[in-house]
C-alpha positions in Angstrom: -23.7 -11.7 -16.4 -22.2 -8.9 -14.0 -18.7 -9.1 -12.8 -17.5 -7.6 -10.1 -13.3 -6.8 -9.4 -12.2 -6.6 -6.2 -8.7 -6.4 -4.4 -7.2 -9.3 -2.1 -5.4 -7.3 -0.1 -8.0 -4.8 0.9 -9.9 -7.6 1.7 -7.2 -8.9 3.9 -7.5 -5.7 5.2 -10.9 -5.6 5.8 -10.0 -9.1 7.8 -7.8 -7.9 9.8 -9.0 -4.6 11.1 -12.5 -6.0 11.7 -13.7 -2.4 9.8 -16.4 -2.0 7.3 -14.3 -1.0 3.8 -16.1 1.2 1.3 -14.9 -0.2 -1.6 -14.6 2.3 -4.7 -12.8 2.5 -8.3 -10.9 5.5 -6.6 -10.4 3.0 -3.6 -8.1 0.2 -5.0 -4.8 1.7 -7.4 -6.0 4.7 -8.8 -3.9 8.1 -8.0 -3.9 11.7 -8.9 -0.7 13.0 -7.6 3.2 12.0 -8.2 5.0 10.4 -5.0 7.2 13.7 -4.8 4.2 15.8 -4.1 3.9 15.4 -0.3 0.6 17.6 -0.1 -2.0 14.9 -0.5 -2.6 12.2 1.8 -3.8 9.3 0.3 -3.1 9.6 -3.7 0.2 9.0 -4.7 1.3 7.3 -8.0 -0.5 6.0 -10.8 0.7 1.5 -10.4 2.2 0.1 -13.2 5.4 -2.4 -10.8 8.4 -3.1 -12.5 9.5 -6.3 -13.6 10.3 -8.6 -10.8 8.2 -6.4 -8.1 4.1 -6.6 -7.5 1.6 -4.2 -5.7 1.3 -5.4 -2.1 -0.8 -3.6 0.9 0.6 -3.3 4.1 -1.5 -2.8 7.2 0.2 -0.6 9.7 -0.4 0.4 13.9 -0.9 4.4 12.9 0.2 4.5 16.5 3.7 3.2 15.7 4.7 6.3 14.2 7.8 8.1 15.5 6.9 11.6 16.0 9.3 13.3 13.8 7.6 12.1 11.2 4.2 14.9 10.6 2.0 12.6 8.3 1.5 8.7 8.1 2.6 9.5 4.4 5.5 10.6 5.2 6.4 7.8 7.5 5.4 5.0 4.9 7.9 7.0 2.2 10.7 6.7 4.7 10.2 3.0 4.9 10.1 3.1 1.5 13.2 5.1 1.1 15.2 3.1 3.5 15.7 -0.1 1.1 18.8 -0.5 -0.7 18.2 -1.2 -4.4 20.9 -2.7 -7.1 18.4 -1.2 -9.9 16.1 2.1 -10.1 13.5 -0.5 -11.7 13.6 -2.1 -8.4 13.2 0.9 -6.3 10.0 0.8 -4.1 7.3 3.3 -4.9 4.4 4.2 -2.6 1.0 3.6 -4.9 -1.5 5.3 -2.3 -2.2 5.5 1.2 -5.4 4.3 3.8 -6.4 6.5 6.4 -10.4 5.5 7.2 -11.4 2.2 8.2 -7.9 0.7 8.2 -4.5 2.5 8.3 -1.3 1.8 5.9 -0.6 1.7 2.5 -0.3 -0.1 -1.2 3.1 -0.1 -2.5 5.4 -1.8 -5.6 7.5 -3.9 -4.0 9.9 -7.1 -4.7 9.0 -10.2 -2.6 12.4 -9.8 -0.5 11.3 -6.2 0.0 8.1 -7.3 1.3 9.4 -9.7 3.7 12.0 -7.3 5.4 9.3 -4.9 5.5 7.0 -7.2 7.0 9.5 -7.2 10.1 9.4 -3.5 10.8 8.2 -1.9 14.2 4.1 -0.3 13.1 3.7 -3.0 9.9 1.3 -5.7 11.3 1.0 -7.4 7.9 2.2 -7.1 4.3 0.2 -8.7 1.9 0.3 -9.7 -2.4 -2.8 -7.5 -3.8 -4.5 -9.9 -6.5 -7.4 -9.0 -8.2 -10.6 -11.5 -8.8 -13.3 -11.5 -11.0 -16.5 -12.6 -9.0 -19.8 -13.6 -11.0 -23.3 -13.6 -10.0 
């Protein structure tokens, strides 16, 4: 019997943008490069949330984008970067970023984080990534 993973959120995604997705191992958490290293677009951090915080995918209007920020990247790690946080286990961390068929980004957030982020000007949605396990 052959299983098939794929990600809730990108599928949300996929919903919302009305865009074909390619999905891909590469596609869903997987990174090459640290968050610090602004020189890649898309791959950030390997995903591995905290305690208390889960990997959610939040779809953004690239068009929002103030202009002093040169990269979508860059905006999404200011977002980021802007939430107070009582613990560095809590800290959000930018997991990788979508540029193709749908623009925004995965990220280990808390639930509260989530939902204040949810209300920012360029987020359209913010939504708990689950994995399922579909058989055929």
């Amino acid at each position: 019997m052959a299983s098939m993973v794929i990600s809730i959120g990108l599928v949300a995604m996929f919903l919302c943008s009305h865009a074909a997705i390619a999905l891909s191992d590469e596609s869903i958490i997987t990174a090459q490069s640290p968050a610090s290293s602004m020189s890649d677009e898309s791959s950030i951090a390997s995903h591995s949330p905290a305690s208390g915080m889960d990997l959610y995918i939040v779809y953004t209007e690239s068009w929002e984008k103030p202009p002093q920020f040169a990269s979508l990247k860059l905006w999404y790690q200011y977002m980021l970067d802007s939430f107070p946080t009582r613990s560095a286990n809590l800290k959000p961390r930018l997991v990788y970023v979508y540029k193709y068929a749908i623009t925004g980004f995965s990220a280990s957030l808390t639930s509260e984080q989530a939902n204040v982020l949810s209300r920012l000007p360029g987020v359209l949605a913010v939504v708990k990534d689950q994995n399922l396990v579909l058989h055929h």
